[in-house]
LODO-755840 format. One line per 8 residues: their letters; for each residue x, y, z of C-alpha. Coordinates in steps of 0.05 Angstrom, whole numbers, plus 32768, in hexadecimal, padded with zeros to 4 digits. Example, Ala and Ser with C-alpha at 12.3 -4.5 7.8 and 13.67 -1.06 7.14 Angstrom:
BEGIN
AS = 80F6:7FA6:809C  8111:7FEB:808F
//
This chain:
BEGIN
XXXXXXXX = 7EA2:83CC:7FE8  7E70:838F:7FCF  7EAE:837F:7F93  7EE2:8375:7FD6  7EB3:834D:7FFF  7EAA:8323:7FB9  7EFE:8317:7FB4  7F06:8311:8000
XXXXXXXX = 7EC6:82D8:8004  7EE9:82BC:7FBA  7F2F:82B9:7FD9  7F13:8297:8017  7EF1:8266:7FEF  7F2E:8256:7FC5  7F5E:8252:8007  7F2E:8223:8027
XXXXXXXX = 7F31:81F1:7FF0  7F7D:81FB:7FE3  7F8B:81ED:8030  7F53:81B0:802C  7F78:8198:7FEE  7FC2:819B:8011  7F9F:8171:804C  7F80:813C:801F
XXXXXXXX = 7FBC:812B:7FFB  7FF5:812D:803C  7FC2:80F4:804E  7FB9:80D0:800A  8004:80CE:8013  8013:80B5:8056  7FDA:8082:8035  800B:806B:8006
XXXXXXXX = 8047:8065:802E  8027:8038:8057  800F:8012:8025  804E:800D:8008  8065:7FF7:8051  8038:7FC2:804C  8049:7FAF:800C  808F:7FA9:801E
XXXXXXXX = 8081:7F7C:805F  8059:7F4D:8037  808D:7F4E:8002  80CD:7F38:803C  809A:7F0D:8056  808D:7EE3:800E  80D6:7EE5:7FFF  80F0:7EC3:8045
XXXXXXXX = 80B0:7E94:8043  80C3:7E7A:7FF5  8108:7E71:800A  80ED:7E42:8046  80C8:7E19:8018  8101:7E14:7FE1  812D:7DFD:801B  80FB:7DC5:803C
XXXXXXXX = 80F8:7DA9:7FE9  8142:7DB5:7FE1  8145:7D83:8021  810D:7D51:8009  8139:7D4D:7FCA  810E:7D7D:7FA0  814D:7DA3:7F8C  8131:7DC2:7F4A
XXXXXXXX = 80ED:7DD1:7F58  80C4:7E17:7F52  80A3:7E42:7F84  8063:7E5E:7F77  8045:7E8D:7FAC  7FF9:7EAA:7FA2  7FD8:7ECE:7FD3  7F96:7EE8:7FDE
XXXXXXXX = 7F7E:7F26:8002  7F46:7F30:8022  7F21:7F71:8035  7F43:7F7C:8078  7F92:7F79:8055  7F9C:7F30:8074  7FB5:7F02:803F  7FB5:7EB7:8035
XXXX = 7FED:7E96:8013  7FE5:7E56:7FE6  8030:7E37:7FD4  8028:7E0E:7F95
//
């Protein structure tokens, strides 16, 4: 009787951590998509803001200049963008 109440409290134990393991990583996932979401905005964002600027140099007659974006994040996600 004391070996089955061993395997039945072991199995427990083991299901517990499986099912807490399962949960953990479903959200470590949606995480990451939204991250990647982000990542994505920010990215359309850059693109459509570098074309603006290549367009006001293209019109200042600046036709074969570079774009150089840099951004910096800080600890809340916002970023701020420096064109050089």
């Amino acid at each position: 009787m004391k070996r089955k109440n061993s395997f039945l409290t072991a199995a427990s134990v083991f299901l517990i951590f499986v099912i807490f393991f399962c949960s953990t990583e479903t959200v470590m996932s949606q995480s990451k998509t939204d991250d990647r979401r982000t990542r994505q905005y920010y990215a359309a964002m850059e693109e459509e803001y570098k074309a603006n600027i290549s367009q006001m140099l293209n019109e200042k007659g600046f036709v074969n200049s570079g774009v150089n974006i840099r951004w910096v994040s800080d600890g809340y996600g916002t970023r701020i963008y420096t064109s050089l």
